[in-house]
N, C-alpha and C positions, 0 to 999 in steps of 0.2 A: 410741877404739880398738875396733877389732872383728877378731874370728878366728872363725875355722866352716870349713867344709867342704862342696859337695853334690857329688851325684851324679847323672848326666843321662845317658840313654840306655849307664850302663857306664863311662862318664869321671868320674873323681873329680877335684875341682878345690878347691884352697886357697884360703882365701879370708878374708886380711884385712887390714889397714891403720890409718892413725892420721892426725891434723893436730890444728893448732890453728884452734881454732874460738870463734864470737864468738856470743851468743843474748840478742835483744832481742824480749821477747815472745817471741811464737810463730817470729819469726824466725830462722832455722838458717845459718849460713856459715861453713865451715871452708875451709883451705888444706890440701892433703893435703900429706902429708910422705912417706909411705912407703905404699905400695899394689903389691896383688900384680899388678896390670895397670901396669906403667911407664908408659903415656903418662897416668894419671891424677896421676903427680904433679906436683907445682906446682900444678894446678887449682885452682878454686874451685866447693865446690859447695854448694847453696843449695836448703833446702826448712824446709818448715814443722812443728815440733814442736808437739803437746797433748795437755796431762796429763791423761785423765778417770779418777776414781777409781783405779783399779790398773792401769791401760791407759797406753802410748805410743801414741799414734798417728804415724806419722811420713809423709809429704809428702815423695815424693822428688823429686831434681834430673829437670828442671830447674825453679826457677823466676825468676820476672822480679827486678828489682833489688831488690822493695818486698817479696819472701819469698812473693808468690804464686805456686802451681802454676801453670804452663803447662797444663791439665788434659790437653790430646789426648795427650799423653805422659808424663805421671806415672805413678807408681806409688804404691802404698800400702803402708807394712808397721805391723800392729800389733804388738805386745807385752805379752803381761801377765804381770803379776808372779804368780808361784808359791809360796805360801804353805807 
């Protein structure tokens, strides 16, 4: 599940969603269930989770069947934990 918010050029836009999702290794695939952009649900989307010390790094969709990025169109988002 995820919920946020940004703001772009003065439009604020909601932004979040949920599924069930399966993680073998570093591999990531959820079904979206609920998504603030409608055609994302039903989907499947696929990228690559890893844990380094207090960091997520995350590998976003798309990637191939095996949980590799597609690289010319991924993206990256990290996370670090805030103590």
């Amino acid at each position: 599940m995820f919920v946020g918010r940004w703001v772009q050029d003065s439009v604020t836009t909601d932004n979040y969603g949920f599924g069930a999702y399966t993680l073998n290794g570093k591999a990531y695939e959820e079904t979206v269930i609920q998504h603030f952009r409608k055609e994302y649900q039903g989907q499947k989307i696929r990228m690559t989770l890893e844990l380094v010390n207090d960091t997520i790094i995350q590998v976003y969709h798309p990637c191939d069947s095996a949980g590799r990025p597609v690289t010319e169109i991924s993206s990256v988002e990290k996370y670090v934990r805030i103590r």
